[in-house]
Kinemage of the C-alpha trace (Angstrom):
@kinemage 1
@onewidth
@group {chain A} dominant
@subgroup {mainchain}
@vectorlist {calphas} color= white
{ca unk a 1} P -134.151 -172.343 86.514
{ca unk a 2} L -131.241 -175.015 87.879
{ca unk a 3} L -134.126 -177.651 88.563
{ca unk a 4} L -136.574 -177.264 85.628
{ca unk a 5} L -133.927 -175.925 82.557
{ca unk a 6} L -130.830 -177.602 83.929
{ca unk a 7} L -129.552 -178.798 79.826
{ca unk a 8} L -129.791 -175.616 79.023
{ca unk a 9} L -127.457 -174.147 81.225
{ca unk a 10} L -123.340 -174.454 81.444
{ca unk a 11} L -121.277 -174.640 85.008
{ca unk a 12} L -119.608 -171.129 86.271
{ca unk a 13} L -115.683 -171.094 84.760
{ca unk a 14} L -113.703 -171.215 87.875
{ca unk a 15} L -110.085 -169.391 87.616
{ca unk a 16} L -107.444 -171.874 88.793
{ca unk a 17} L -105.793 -170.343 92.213
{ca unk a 18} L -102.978 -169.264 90.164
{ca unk a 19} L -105.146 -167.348 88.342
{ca unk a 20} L -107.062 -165.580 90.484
{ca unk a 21} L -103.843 -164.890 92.750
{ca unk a 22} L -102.900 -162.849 89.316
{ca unk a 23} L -105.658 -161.162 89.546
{ca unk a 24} L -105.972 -160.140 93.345
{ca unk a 25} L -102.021 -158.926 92.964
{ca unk a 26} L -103.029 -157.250 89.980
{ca unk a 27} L -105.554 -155.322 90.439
{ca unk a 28} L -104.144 -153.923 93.831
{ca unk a 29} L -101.237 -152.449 92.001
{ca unk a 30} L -103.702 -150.818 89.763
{ca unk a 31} L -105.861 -149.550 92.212
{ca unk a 32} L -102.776 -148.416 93.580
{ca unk a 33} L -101.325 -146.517 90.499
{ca unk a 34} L -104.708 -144.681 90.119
{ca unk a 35} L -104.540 -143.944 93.860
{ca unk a 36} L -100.866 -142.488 93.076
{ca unk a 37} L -102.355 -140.303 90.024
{ca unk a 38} L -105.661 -138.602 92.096
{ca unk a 39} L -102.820 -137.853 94.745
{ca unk a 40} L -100.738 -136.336 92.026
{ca unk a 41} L -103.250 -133.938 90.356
{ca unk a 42} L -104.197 -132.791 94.051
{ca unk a 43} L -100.564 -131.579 94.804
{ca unk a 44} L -100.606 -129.869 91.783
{ca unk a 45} L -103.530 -127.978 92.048
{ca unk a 46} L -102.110 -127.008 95.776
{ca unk a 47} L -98.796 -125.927 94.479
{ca unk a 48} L -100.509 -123.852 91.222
{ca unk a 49} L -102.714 -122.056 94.032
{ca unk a 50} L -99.710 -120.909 96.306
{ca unk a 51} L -96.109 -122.490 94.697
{ca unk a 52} L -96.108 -122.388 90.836
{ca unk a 53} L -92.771 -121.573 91.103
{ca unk a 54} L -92.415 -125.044 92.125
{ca unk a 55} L -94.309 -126.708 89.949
{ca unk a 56} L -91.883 -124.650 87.060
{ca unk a 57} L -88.589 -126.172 89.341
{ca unk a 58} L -89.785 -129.871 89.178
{ca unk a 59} L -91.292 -129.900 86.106
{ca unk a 60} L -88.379 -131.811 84.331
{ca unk a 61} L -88.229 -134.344 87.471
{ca unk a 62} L -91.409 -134.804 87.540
{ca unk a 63} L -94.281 -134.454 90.967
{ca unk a 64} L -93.970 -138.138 91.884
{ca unk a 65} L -90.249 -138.449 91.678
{ca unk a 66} L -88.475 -138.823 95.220
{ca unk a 67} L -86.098 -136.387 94.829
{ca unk a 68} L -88.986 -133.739 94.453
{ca unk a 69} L -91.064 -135.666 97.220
{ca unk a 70} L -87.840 -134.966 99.441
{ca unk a 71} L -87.677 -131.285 98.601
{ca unk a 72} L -91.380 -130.752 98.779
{ca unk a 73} L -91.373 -132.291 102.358
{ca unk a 74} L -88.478 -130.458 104.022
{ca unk a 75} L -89.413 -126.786 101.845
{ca unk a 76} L -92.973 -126.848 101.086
{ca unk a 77} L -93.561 -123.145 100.906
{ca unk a 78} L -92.105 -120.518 98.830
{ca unk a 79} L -90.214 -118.653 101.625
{ca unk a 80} L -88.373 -122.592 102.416
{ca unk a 81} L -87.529 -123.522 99.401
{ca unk a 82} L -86.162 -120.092 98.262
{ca unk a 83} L -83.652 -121.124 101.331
{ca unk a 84} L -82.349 -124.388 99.897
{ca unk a 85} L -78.900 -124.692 99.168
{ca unk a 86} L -77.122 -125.841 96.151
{ca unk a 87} L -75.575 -128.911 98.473
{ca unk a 88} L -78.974 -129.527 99.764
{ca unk a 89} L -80.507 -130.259 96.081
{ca unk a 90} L -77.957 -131.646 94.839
{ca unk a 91} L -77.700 -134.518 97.699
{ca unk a 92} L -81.826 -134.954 96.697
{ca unk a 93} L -81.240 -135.524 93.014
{ca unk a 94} L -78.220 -137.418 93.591
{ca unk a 95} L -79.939 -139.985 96.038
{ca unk a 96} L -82.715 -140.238 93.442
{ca unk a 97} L -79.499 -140.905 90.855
{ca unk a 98} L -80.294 -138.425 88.667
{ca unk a 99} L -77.218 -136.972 85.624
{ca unk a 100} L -75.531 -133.947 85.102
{ca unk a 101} L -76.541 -132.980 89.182
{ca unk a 102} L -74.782 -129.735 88.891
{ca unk a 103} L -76.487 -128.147 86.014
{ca unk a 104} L -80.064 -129.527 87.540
{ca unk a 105} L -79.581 -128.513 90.932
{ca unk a 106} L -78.751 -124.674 89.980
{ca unk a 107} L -82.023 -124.676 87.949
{ca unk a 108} L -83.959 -125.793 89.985
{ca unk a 109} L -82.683 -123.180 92.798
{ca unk a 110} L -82.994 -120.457 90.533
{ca unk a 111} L -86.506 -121.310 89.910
{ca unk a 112} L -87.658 -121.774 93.636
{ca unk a 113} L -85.953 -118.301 93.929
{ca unk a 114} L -88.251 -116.650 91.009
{ca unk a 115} L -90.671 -113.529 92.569
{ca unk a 116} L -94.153 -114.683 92.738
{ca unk a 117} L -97.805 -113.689 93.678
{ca unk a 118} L -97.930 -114.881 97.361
{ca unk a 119} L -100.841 -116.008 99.333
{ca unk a 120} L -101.425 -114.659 103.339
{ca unk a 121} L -99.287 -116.112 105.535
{ca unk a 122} L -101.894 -118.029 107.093
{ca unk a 123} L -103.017 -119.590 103.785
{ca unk a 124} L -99.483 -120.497 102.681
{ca unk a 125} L -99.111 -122.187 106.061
{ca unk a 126} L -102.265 -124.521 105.350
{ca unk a 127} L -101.564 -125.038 101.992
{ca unk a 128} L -98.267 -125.848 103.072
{ca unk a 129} L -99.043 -128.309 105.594
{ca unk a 130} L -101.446 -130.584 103.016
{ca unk a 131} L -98.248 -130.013 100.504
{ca unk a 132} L -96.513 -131.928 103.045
{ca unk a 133} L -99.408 -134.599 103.708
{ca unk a 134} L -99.792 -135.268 100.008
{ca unk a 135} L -95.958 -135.803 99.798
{ca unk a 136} L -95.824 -138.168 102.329
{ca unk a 137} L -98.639 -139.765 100.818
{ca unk a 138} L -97.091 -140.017 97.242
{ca unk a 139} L -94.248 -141.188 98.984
{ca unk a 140} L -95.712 -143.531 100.864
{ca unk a 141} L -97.781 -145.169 97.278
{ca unk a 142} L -94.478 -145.067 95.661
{ca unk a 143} L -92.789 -147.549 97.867
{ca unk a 144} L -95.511 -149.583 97.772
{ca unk a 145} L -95.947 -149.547 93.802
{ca unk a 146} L -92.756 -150.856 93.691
{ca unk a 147} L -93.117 -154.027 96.175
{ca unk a 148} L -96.255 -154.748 94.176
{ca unk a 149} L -94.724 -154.744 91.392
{ca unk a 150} L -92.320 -157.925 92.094
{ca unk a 151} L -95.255 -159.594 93.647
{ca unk a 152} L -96.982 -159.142 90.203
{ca unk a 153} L -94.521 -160.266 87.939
{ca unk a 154} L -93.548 -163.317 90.753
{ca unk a 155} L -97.037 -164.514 90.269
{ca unk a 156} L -97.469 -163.838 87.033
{ca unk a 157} L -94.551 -165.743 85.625
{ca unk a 158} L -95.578 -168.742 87.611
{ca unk a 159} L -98.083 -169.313 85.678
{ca unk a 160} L -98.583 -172.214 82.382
{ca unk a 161} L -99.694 -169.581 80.284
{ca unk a 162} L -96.990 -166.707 80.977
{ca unk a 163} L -95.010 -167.019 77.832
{ca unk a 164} L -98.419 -166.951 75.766
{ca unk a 165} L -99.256 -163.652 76.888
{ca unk a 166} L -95.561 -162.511 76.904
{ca unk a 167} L -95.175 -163.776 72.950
{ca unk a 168} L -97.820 -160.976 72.180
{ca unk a 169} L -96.798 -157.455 70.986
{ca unk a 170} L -96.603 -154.870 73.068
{ca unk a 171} L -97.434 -157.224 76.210
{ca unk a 172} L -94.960 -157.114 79.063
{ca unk a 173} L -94.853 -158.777 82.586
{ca unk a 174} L -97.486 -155.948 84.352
{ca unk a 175} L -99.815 -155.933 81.369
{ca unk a 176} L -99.902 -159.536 80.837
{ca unk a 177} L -100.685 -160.043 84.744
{ca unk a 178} L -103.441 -157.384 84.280
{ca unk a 179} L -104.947 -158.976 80.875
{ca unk a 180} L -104.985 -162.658 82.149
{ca unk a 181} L -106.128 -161.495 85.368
{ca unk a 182} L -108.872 -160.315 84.155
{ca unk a 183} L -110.089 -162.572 81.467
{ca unk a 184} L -109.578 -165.391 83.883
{ca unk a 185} L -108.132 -168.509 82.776
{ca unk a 186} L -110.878 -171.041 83.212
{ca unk a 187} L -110.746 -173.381 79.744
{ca unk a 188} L -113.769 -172.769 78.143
{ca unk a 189} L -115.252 -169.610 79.566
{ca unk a 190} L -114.759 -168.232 75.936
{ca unk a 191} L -116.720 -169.798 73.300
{ca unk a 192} L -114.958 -167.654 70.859
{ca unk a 193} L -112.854 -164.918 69.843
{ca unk a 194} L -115.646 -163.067 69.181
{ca unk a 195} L -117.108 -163.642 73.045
{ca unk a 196} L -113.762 -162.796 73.751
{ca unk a 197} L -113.793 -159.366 72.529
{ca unk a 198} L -117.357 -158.984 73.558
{ca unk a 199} L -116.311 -158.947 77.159
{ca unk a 200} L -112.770 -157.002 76.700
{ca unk a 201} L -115.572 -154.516 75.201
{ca unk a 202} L -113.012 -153.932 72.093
{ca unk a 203} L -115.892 -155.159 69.519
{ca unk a 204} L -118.208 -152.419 68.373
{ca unk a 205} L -122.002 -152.551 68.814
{ca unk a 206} L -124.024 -152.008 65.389
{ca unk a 207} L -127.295 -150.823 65.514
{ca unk a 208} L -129.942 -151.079 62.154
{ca unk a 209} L -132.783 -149.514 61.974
{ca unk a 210} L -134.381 -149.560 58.427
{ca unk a 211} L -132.286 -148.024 56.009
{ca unk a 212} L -130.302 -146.156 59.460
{ca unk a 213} L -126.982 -148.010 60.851
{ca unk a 214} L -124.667 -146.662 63.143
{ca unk a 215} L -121.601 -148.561 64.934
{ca unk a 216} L -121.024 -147.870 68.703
{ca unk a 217} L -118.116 -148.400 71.015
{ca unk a 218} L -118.864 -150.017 74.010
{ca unk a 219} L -118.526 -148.574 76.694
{ca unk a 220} L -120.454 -150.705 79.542
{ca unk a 221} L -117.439 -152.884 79.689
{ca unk a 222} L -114.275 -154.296 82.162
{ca unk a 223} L -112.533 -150.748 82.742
{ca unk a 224} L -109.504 -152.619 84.360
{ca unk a 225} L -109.569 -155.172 81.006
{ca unk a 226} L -110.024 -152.379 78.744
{ca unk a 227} L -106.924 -150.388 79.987
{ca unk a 228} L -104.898 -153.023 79.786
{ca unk a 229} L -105.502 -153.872 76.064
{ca unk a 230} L -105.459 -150.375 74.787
{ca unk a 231} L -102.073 -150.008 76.583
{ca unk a 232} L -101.052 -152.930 75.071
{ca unk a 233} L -102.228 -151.955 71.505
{ca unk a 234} L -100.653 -148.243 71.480
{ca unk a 235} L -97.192 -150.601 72.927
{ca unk a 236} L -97.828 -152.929 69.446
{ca unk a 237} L -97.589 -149.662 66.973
{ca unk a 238} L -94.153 -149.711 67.716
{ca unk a 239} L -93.261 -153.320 68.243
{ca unk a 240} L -95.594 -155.014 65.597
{ca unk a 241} L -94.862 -154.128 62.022
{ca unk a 242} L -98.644 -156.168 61.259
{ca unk a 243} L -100.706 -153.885 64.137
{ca unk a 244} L -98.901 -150.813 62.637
{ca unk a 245} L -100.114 -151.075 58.863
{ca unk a 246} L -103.469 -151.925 60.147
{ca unk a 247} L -103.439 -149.497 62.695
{ca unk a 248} L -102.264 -146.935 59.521
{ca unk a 249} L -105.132 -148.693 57.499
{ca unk a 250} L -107.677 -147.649 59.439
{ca unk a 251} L -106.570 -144.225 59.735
{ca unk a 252} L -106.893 -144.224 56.031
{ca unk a 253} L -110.348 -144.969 56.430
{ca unk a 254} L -110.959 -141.862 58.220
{ca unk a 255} L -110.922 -143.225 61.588
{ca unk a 256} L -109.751 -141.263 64.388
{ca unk a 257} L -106.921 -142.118 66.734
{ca unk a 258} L -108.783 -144.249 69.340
{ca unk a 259} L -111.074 -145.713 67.532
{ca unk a 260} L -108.084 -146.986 64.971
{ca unk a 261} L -106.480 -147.908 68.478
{ca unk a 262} L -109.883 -149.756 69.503
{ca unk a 263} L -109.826 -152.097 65.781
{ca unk a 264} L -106.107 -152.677 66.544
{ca unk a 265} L -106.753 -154.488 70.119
{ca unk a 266} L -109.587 -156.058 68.510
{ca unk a 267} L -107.784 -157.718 66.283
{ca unk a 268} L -105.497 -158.476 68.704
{ca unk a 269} L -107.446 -159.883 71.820
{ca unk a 270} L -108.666 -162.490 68.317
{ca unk a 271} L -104.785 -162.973 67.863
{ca unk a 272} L -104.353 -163.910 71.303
{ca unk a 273} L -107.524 -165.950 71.950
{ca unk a 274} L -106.128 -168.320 68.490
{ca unk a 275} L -103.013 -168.653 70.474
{ca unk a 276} L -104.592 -169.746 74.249
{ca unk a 277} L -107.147 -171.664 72.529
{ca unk a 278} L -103.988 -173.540 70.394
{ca unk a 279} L -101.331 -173.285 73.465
{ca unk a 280} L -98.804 -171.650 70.335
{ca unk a 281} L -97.163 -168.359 70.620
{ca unk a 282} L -97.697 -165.626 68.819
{ca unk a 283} L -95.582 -165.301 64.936
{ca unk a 284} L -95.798 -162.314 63.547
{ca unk a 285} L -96.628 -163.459 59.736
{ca unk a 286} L -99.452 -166.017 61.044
{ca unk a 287} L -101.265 -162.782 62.720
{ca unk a 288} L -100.901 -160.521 60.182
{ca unk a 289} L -100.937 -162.220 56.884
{ca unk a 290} L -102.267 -159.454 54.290
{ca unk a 291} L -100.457 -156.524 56.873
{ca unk a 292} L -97.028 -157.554 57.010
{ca unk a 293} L -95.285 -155.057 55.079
{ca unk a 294} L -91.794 -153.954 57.039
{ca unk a 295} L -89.625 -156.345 58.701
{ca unk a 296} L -88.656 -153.837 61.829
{ca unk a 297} L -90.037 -152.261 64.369
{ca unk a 298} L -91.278 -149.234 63.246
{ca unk a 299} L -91.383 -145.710 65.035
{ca unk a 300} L -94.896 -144.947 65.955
């Protein structure tokens, strides 16, 4: 096909090294995050088997916090934890700089201390054991999550096109990273915005068939890219009065949540490809001229 059809062909975009640094970094605290997540939902499902109590005592700090990490590693079993001390707790939430200690650390040691359905000893022990592993674990991610997330925003902001993707709404330092990782900043590789939002997957399919026509999400698309740009959109609701009256315009319509969410990063992937393809940042009135109807950010 290179020898005989060679005109009809274009070379491969190739991501500058900045780029696809972005993109390395980027992904790897994703992967990461998602890692963090399946870890998560395991240590609850332990803890709901042989500890709900605890799962009622951290609820407000949440699983992956350290100061419940810290707690779940030194009393990972009912008969431990109902042993922890008011001074003990309230050195864990204080490390983790958490307010109104006091008040927190009694509730939480009247919750530990709540009668419950117990498992046999030898049961509690093993469950105990891989409530201790999974800490670690979580632990473990956390740290790392955080260290990632300097090296993201380090690359990230290195590079030309940084305050592009920052000028959009609802588009921070991670997200941007994540986005322009992803589409890859090789000039050209986009014909348009419309091949654009073809590969971000946030343009519908529409299938005709006679008088029979039916419009499709996609959903063989960039999972990574896709993430990103809802994030982004749901982020815009409340920072862009334009994406919220469209957003609100399409609900109108009859359109459910996500797929209102799905026409709002359309339009905005189009938004940002006009501003790449231009080098301009993005203006709020240029992107939304018919929407703009509130000059604040509006509550979503």
């Amino acid at each position: 096909m290179v020898r005989a059809e060679r005109h009809q062909l274009r070379a491969v975009a190739a991501d500058t090294t900045g780029g696809q640094a972005i993109k390395v970094v980027a992904r790897a605290h994703q992967t990461l995050i998602w890692e963090r997540t399946r870890h998560t939902l395991r240590l609850r499902s332990a803890l709901r088997e042989f500890f709900p109590a605890a799962l009622a005592a951290y609820a407000d700090l949440g699983l992956t916090a350290a100061d419940t990490l810290e707690l779940l590693a030194r009393a990972p079993n009912p008969a431990a934890a109902a042993k922890l001390t008011l001074s003990q707790i309230s050195a864990a939430l204080r490390r983790a700089r958490r307010h109104d200690v006091p008040a927190r650390a009694k509730a939480i040691k009247d919750a530990l201390r709540v009668p419950q359905l117990a498992q046999p000893a030898a049961i509690t022990a093993a469950y105990a054991a891989a409530v201790q592993a999974t800490a670690a674990v979580l632990s473990t991610l956390n740290e790392q999550i955080r260290r990632l997330d300097a090296q993201v925003e380090v690359h990230f902001l290195q590079h030309p096109d940084a305050p592009i993707y920052l000028s959009q709404p609802g588009m921070g330092a991670i997200n941007g990273a994540r986005v322009l990782g992803e589409f890859g900043d090789a000039t050209g590789r986009y014909a348009s915005a419309r091949a654009r939002k073809n590969y971000a997957g946030s343009s519908p399919i529409t299938r005709a068939s006679g008088r029979s026509k039916i419009v499709l999400a996609r959903y063989i698309r960039n999972r990574r890219l896709t993430d990103a740009l809802q994030s982004q959109a749901l982020s815009a609701l409340t920072a862009s009065p334009g994406a919220r009256a469209y957003y609100d315009k399409q609900r109108a319509r009859g359109l459910g949540h996500n797929a209102a969410l799905r026409q709002v990063s359309n339009r905005l992937v189009g938004i940002l490809h006009g501003c790449l393809k231009t080098s301009t940042h993005y203006d709020e009135a240029t992107a939304w001229p018919n929407d703009v109807t509130h000059t604040g950010p509006l509550a979503a």
